[in-house]
C-alpha atoms as an extended CHARMM CRD file, in Angstrom:
* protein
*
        76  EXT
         1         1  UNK       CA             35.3160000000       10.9510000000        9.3610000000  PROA      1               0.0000000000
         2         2  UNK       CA             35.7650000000        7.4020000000        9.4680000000  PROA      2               0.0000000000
         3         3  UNK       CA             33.0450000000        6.3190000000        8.1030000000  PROA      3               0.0000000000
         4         4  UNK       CA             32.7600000000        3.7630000000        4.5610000000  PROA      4               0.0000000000
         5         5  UNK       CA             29.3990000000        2.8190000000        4.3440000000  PROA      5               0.0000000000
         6         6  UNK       CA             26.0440000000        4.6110000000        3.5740000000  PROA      6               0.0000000000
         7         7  UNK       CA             24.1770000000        5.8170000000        7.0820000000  PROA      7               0.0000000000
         8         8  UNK       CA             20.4950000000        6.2350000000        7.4080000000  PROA      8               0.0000000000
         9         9  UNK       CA             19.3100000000        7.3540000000       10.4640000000  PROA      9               0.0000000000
        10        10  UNK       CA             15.7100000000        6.7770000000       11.3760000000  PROA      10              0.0000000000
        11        11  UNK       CA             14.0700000000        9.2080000000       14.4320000000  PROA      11              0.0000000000
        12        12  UNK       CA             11.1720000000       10.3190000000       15.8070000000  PROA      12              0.0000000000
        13        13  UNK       CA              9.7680000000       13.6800000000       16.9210000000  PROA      13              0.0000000000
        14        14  UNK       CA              8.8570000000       12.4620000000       19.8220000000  PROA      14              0.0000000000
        15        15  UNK       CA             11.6550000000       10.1070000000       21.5050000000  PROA      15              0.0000000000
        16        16  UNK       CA             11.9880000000       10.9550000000       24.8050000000  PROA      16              0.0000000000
        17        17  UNK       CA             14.9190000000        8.4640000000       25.3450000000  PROA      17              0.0000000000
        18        18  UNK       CA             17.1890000000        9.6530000000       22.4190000000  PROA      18              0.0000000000
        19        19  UNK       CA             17.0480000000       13.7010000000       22.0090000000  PROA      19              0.0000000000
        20        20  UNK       CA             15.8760000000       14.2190000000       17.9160000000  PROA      20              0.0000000000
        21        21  UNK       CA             18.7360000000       16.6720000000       17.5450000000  PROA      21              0.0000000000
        22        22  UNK       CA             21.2370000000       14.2750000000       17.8610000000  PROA      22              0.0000000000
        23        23  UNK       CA             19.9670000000       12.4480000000       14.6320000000  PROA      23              0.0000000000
        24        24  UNK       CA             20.1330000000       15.9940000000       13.1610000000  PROA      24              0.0000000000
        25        25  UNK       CA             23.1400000000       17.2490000000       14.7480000000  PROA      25              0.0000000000
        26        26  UNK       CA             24.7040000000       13.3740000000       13.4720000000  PROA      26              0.0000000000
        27        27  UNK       CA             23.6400000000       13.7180000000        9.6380000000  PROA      27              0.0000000000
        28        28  UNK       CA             24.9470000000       17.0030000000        9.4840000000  PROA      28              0.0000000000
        29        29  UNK       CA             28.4610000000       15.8020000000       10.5030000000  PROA      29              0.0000000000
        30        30  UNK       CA             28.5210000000       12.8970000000        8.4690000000  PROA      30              0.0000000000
        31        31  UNK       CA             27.4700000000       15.3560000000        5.5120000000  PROA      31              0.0000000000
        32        32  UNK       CA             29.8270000000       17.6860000000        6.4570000000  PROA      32              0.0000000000
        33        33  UNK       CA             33.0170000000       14.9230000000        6.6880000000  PROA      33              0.0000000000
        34        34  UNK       CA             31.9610000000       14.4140000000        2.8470000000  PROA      34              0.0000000000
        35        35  UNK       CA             29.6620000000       11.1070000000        4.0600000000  PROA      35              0.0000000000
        36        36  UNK       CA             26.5750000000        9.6120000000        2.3940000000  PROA      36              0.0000000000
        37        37  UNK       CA             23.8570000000        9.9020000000        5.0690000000  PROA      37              0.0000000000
        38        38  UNK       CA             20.0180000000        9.9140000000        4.4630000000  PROA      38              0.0000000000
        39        39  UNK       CA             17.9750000000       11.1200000000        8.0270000000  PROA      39              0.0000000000
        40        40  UNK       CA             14.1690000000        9.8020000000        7.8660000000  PROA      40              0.0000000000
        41        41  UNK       CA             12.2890000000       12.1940000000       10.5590000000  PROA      41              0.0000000000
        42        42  UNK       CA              9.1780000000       10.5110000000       11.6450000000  PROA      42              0.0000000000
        43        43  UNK       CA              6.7670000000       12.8330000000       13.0750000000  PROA      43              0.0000000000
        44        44  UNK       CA              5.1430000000       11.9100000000       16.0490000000  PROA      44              0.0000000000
        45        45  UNK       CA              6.8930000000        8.5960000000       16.3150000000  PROA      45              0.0000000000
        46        46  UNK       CA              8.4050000000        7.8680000000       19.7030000000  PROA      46              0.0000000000
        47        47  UNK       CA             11.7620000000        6.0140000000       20.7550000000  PROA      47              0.0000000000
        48        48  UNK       CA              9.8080000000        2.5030000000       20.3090000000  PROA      48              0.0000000000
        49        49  UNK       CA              8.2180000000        3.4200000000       16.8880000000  PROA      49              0.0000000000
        50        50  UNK       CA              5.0280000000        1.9740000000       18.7590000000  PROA      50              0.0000000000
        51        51  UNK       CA              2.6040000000        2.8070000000       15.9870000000  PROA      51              0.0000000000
        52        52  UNK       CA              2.0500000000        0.5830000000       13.1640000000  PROA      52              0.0000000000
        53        53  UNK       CA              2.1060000000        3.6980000000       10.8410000000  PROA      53              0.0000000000
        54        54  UNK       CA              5.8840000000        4.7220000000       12.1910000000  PROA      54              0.0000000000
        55        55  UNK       CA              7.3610000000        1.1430000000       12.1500000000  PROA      55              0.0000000000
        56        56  UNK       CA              5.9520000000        0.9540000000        8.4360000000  PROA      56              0.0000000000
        57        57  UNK       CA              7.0700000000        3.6270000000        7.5810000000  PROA      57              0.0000000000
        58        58  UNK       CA             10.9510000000        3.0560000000        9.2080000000  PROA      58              0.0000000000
        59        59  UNK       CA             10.4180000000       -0.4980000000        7.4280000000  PROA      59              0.0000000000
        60        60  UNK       CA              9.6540000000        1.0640000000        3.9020000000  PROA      60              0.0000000000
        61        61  UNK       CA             12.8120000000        3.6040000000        4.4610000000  PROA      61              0.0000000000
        62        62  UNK       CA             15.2350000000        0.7470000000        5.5770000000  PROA      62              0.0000000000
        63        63  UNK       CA             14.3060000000       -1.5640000000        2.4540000000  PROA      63              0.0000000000
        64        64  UNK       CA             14.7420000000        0.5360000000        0.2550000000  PROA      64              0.0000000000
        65        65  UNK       CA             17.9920000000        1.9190000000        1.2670000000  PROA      65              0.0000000000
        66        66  UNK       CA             19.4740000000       -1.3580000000        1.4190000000  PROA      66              0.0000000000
        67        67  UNK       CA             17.9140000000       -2.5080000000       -1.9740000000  PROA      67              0.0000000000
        68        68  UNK       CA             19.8150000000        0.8950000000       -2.7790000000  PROA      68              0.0000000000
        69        69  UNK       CA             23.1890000000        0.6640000000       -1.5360000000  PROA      69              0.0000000000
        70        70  UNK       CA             23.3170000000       -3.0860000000       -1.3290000000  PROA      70              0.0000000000
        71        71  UNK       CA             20.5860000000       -4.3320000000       -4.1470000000  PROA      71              0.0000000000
        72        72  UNK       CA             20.2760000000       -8.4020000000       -3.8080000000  PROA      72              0.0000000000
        73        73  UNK       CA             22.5380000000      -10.4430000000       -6.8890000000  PROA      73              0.0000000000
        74        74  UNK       CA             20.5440000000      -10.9450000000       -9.9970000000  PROA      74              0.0000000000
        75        75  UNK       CA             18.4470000000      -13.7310000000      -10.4970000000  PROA      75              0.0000000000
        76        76  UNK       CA             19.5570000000      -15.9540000000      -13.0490000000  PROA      76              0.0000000000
């Protein structure tokens, strides 16, 4: 409930290390203390995001959430 600032949490199906549930069973607290949080569920991604396809895709996700919640100063 302490929590200021946008969350994105990134997991894959397959982690071994880190249970996916707890990225699921995390979001839905934050969302439930009134909290902005975004979970991106990779499938078949593993704790390492060892694929090129996964780590793109956590990449794409994590660029454009920041460009959303903290977009770069104009250019002038």
């Amino acid at each position: 409930d302490r929590v200021s600032a946008p969350i994105l949490l990134i997991h894959g199906t397959n982690d071994t290390v880190v249970l996916p549930e707890q990225s699921s069973n995390m979001a839905n607290a934050l969302r439930k203390a009134g909290k902005e949080a975004e979970l991106l569920t990779l499938e078949k991604a593993d704790h390492w995001l060892l694929k090129g396809e996964a780590r793109l895709a956590m990449l794409e996700a994590a660029y454009k959430f920041i460009e959303r919640h903290n977009p770069p100063d104009p250019v002038e």
